[in-house]
N, C-alpha and C positions, 0 to 999 in steps of 0.2 A: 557450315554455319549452324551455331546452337539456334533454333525457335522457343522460345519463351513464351512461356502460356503464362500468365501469374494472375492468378486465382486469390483474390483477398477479400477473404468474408469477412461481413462485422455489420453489424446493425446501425452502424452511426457513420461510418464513414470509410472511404474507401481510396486509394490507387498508387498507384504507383506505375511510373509509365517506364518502359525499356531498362526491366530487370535484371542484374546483369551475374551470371552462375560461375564468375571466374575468380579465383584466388584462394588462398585455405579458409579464409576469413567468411566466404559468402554461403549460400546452398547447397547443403548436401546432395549427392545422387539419389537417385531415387532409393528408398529405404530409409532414408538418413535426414529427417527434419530439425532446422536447425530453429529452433521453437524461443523468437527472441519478440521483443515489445520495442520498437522502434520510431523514429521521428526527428525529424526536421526541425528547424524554423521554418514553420509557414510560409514566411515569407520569401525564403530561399528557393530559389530559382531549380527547377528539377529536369536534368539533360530527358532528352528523349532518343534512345536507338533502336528504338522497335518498336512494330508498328502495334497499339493498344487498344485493346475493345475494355473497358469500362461494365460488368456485368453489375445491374444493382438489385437488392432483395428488395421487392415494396411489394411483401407478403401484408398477411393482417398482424403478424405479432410486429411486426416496424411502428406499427399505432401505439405500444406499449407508452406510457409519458415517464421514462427513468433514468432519458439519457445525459441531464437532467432534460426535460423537453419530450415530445415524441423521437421514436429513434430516427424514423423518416428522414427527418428535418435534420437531426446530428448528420445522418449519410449525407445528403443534401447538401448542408452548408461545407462540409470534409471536402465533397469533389467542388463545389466553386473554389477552395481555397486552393484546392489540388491545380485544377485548370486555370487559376490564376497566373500562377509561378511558370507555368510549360512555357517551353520556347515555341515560336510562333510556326516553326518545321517541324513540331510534333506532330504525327500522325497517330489518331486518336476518336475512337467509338464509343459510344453508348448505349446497352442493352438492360432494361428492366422486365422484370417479372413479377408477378399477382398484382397487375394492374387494374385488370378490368372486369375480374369477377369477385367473387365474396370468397368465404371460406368455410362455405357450410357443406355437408355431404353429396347432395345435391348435385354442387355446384363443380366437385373435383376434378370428372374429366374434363370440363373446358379450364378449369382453374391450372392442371397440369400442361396444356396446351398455350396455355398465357403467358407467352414471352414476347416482348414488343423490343425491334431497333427503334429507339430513340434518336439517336444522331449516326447514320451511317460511318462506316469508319473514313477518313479522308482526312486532308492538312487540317488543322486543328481551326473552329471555326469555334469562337468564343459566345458570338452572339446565340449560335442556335442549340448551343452545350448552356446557355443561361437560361434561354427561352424551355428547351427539354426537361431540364433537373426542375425546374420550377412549376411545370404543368403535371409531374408525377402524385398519384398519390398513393396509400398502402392498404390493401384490403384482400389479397388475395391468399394462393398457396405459393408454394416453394421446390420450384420443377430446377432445381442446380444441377443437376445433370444435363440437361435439356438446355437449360441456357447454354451452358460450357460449348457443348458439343456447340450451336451456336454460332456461340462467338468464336470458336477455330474455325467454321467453316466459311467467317467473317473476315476471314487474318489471310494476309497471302500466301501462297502454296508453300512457298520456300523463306528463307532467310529468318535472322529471328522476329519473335511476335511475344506478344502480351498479352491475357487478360486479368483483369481484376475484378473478384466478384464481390459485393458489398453484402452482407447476411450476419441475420441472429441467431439461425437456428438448422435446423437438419434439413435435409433434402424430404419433403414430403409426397414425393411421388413415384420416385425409384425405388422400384421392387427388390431391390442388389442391397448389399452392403456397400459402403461407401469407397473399400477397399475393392471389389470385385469390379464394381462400376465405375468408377475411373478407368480400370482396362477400356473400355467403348468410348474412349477419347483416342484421338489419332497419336500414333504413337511415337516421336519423333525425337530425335535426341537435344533437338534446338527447344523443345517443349518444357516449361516451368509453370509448375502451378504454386501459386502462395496464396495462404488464407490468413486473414486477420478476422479472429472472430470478438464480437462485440457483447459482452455480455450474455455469453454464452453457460448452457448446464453442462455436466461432464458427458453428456453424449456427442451436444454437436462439438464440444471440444475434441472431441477424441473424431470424428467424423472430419471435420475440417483438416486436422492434423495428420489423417491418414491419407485424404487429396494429398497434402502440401506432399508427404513421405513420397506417395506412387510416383511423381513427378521432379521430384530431387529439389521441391521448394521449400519455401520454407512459413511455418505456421505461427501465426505472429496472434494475440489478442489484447483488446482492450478495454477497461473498466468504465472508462465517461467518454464525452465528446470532446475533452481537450485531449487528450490521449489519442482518439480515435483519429483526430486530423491531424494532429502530429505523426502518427506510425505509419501511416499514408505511404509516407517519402521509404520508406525501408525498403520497398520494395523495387523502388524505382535504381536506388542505389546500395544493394546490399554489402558493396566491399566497404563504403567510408563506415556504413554500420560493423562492421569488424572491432575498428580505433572507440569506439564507444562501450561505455558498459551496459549490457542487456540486461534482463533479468534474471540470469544464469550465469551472466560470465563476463571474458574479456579475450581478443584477439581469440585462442584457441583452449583458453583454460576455461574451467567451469567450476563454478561452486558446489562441494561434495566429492569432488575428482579424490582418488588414494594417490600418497606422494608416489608412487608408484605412475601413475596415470598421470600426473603433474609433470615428471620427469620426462616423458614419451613427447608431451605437446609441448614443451619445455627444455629442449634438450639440452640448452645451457645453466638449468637448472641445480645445484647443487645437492646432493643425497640429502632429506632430512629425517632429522629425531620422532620417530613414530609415538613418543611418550612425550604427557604434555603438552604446553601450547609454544610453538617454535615464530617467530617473522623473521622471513630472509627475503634478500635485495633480488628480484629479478628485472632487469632492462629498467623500466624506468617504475617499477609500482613495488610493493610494498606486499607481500603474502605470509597469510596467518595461517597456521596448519595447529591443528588440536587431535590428538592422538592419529598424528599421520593423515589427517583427512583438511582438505583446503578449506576454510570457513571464513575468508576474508581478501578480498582483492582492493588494494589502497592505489589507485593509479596515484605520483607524485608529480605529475607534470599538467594537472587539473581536467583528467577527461570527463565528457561529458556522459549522460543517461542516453542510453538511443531515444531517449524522447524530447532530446538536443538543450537539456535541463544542463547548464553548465556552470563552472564558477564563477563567480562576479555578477549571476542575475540574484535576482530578490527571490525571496522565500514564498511571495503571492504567486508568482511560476511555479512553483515545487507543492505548493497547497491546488492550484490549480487540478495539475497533474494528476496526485498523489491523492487528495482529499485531506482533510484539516488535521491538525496536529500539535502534540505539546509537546514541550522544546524543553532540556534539563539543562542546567550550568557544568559544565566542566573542570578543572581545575583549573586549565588556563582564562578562565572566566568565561570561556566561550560558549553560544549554546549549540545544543544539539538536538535533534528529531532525526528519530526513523520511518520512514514509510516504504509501505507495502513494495514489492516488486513481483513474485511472486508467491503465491500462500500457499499453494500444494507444496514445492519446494523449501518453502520457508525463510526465503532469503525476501532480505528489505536492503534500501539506499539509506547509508548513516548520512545525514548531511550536517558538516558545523557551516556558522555562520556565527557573523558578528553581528550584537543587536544593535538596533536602530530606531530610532523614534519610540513611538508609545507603543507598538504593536507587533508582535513577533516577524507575522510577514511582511516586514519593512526590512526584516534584515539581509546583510547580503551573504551571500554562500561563498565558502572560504575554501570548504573542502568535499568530495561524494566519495563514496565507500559503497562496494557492494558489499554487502555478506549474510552469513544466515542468521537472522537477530530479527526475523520480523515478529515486531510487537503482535502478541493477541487482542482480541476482538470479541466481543459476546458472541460473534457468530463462530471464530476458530479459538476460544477458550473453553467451551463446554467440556472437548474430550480428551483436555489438558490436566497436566499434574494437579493437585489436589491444591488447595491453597492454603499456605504453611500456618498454622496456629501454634502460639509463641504467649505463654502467661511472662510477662518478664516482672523479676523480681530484684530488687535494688538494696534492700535496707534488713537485715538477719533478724531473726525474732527477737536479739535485745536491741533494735533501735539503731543500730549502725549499719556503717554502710558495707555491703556484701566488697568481697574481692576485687578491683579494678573499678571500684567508685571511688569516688573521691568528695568531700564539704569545698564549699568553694567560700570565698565573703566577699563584702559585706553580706548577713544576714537580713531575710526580708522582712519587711512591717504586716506582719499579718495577726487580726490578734485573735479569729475563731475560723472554729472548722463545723463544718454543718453537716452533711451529706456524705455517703460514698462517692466513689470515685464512678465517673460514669462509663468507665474503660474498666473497674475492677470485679475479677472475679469469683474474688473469697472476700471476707470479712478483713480490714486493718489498712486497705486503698482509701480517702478518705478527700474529698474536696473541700479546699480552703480559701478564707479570704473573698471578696466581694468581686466578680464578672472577673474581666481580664486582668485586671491588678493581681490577683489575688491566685493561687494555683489547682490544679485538679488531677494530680497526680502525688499525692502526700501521702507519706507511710509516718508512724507512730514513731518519735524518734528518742535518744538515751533516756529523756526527763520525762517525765507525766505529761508536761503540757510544751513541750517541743515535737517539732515535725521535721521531717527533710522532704524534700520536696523534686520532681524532673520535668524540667521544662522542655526537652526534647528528645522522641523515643530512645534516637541512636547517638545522644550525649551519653556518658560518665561521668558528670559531675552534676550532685544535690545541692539544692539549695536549702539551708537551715533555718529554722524560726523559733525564737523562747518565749515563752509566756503567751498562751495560746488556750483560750477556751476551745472546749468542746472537742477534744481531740480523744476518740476514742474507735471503737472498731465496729461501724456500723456496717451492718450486711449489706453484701452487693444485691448492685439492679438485675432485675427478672431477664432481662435481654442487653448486656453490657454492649456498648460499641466499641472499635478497638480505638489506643490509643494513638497509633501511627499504622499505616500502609505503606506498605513495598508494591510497586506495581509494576507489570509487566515492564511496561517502556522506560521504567528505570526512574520515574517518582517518588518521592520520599514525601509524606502526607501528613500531616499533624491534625488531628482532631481538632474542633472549635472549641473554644472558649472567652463566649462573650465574647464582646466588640461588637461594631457594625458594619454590615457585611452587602453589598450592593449585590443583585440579581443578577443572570446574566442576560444582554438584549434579546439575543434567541432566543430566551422563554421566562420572560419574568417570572415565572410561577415558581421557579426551583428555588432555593437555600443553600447555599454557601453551609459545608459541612467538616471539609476539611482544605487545610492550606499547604499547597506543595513548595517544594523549593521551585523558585524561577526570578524573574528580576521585573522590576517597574508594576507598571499596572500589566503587562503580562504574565503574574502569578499564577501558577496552574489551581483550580478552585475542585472540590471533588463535592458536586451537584446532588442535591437531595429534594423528593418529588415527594417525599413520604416522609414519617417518621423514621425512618431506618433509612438512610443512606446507602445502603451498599444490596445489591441484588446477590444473593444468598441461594437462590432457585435452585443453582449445580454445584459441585464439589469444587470447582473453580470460580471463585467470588470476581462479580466483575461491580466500576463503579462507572460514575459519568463523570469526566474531567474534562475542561477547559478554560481557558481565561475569562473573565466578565465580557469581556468585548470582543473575543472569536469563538472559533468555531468548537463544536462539543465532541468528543468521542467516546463509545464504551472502552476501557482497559479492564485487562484482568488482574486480581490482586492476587499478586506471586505470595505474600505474608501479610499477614493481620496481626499487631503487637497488640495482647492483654496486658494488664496489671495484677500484680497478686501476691501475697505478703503470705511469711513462712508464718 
């Protein structure tokens, strides 16, 4: 009989009851952590086959308020939702740790020593697992080794066992590395440790994922508290998490795999073209290879996120999840948003959906994609490609229109031009005509007082005007802004011109500075707090984008379109 130790840190929430290390799909052996973001519906019901001690962190960094909340409270509310769903023959414990001292110097030998059972392990008793979780608080250190050892020695001699330990951060009291010290857990082949860490830095990540590796478990982590009680259940059932796409992969393939390595987990796999971007049909999903390397898994029969994010729910699930987001149109009209899965790796969830109501997350989801395409972020675009600077030029030094332009008609009513262009920057850009009517992107056009004019960065067709005061080649502004953006997540951004432009709720203070393609009133809006819109600080320009009436995000601007006449 395998014994299961499952070990799942995370600062918000935690478990998973009678973890199960059988199939190609679930736990590697020990060495081999199979490092996925998992979860349930809460409300789904989670089998129990072994007997589960509950380990929970309520150090003092659990007080942090970012989960959104204290994290305490995110672990907290995770396991009542956990112990909600268990079947009523689950057997089933609770041990906490930095309960009952501070976390000052002082204080550390009894701090390391502070590990309390909470609810003895035994048939699963609902009331005193509610009375327990609710009389914890967080203020101490973080003895995770000590707890471990523990709760095995909590677990019966034989057959399999569980634990699951709840945690934000590193083990503060073992002298060991986290690799070495694991050895001084009992050594059994029925033994599995999984760690889910919760907003974790790259040490206790790498610290928890060395536990899950010694133990053949597997190292799961999560960004918020709806995540955090959703990924719970992974561990309870890590084979139906196989049939779902993780943050890495699916069934046995992974994202960055060489078709080489695709063809091994894949054996019915077909040879593919190492040059280029290839999609070929495996079983029931859809894979994109770009110069030989996997970059795209399409399951076609609608699988869900291991964070049980599936087709046919609403996009308020997947903002949930994921955190807020802007959605582009597609050709088939449909929209689409990517969000994170993971950002070391680089891969995100493309999700389309069909819009609905007034508000992007009303719509419902049609389709989920893993692949590597996760959008940047002020915080992962700093050390990113530079941001493309682009003068585009339309109209040739006598007045017409450069190569693959084109005069469109009817001609507009415009009858002066006053100013440069406030996107140009040379001298002969030239803004015309009065607020939105009227245009800001005018070059000097065949006649003296004719203009041609572009009303959309990435059109090729001008618009012409005759008989036009004040058309002439006034110097550009000291600090131009551009006239369209490319951004990361795939927006197309027009500068403002005039009109009246509503705030968004989250912070009436901003301006409406540029207008992205999207539909209804959820047009994507690029946020301005200053005179200059676009944060300029690193060599990868980032902006604020969101709809008037959701939520805001930094993107980074892949290109910046100038104006600028030969």
């Amino acid at each position: 009989m395998r014994l299961r130790v499952a070990i799942c840190i995370a600062a918000t929430a935690i478990i998973a009851v009678g973890c199960s290390t059988q199939g190609s799909g679930g736990p590697k052996e020990a060495g081999g952590t199979q490092q996925v973001s998992v979860t349930a519906d809460p409300a789904s019901e989670v089998s129990a086959t072994a007997p589960t001690v509950i380990v929970l962190d309520a150090s003092g960094s659990m007080k942090q308020d970012d989960a959104p909340g204290p994290r305490i409270d995110a672990a907290k509310n995770a396991i009542h939702t956990l112990v909600s769903g268990l079947p009523d023959e689950a057997a089933l414990g609770l041990i906490a740790y930095g309960t009952a001292t501070g976390s000052s110097d002082a204080e550390k030998v009894a701090g390391c020593r502070d590990i309390k059972t909470v609810v003895p392990l035994g048939p699963l008793d609902r009331n005193a697992f509610a009375a327990g979780i609710d009389g914890l608080s967080a203020s101490g250190y973080t003895p995770i080794l000590s707890a471990l050892q523990q709760a095995a020695a909590a677990l019966p001699a034989d057959g399999e066992r569980t634990i699951i330990l709840v945690s934000d951060g590193e083990d503060t009291c073992s002298t060991e590395p986290p690799c070495e010290s694991t050895e001084a857990m009992p050594h059994d082949p029925d033994l599995t440790i999984h760690t889910i860490g919760f907003k974790l830095d790259a040490a206790a990540s790498a610290q928890l994922k060395c536990i899950a590796d010694a133990t053949g478990g597997m190292a799961i982590d999560a960004a918020n508290a709806a995540q955090l009680t959703a990924r719970l259940a992974v561990a309870s059932d890590p084979e139906s998490a196989r049939e779902r796409l993780s943050t890495s992969g699916f069934r046995n393939l992974r994202i960055g795999m060489t078709e080489e390595e695709t063809r091994k987990a894949a054996d019915d796999l077909a040879p593919v073209s190492k040059t280029g971007t290839v999609v070929v049909q495996w079983q029931d999903c859809e894979l994109t290879f770009t110069d030989g390397v996997l970059v795209e898994i399409a399951p076609r029969t609608g699988a869900a996120t291991l964070d049980g994010l599936t087709v046919g729910q609403k996009m308020q699930r997947a903002a949930e999840l994921y955190g807020p987001f802007t959605a582009t149109t597609n050709s088939d009209g449909e929209s689409v948003a990517v969000f994170p899965a993971d950002t070391e790796a680089g891969t995100g969830y493309r999700i389309t959906f069909t819009p609905e109501g007034k508000k992007a997350d009303e719509g419902t989801i049609i389709r989920i994609v893993l692949c590597r395409c996760l959008p940047a972020t002020a915080g992962s675009s700093a050390g990113g490609t530079p941001t493309e600077i682009v003068n585009l030029v339309a109209v040739d030094g006598s007045g017409k229109p450069k190569s693959g332009w084109s005069v469109q008609t009817p001609a507009m009513k415009i009858s002066e031009c006053y100013a440069a262009s406030q996107s140009a920057v040379t001298p002969g850009v030239i803004t015309c005509g009065i607020t939105a009517d009227g245009a800001d992107a005018c070059w000097v056009g065949p006649e003296p007082d004719s203009i041609l004019c572009l009303q959309f960065p990435w059109g090729t067709e001008l618009i012409t005007a005759r008989g036009v005061d004040g058309v002439e080649a006034y110097p550009p502004p000291a600090d131009p802004t551009p006239f369209g953006l490319e951004l990361e997540n795939g927006l197309l951004c027009r500068v403002r011109h005039g009109g009246s432009w509503p705030s968004p709720e989250s912070n009436p203070s901003l301006a409406g500075a540029y207008s992205c393609r999207g539909q209804g009133t959820d047009t994507p809006i690029v946020w301005s707090e200053s005179s200059y819109p676009i944060d300029r600080s690193e060599d990868r320009w980032t902006v604020l984008v969101g709809p008037s009436k959701g939520p805001l995000e930094t993107v980074a601007v892949t290109k910046a379109i100038f104006l600028a006449a030969e």
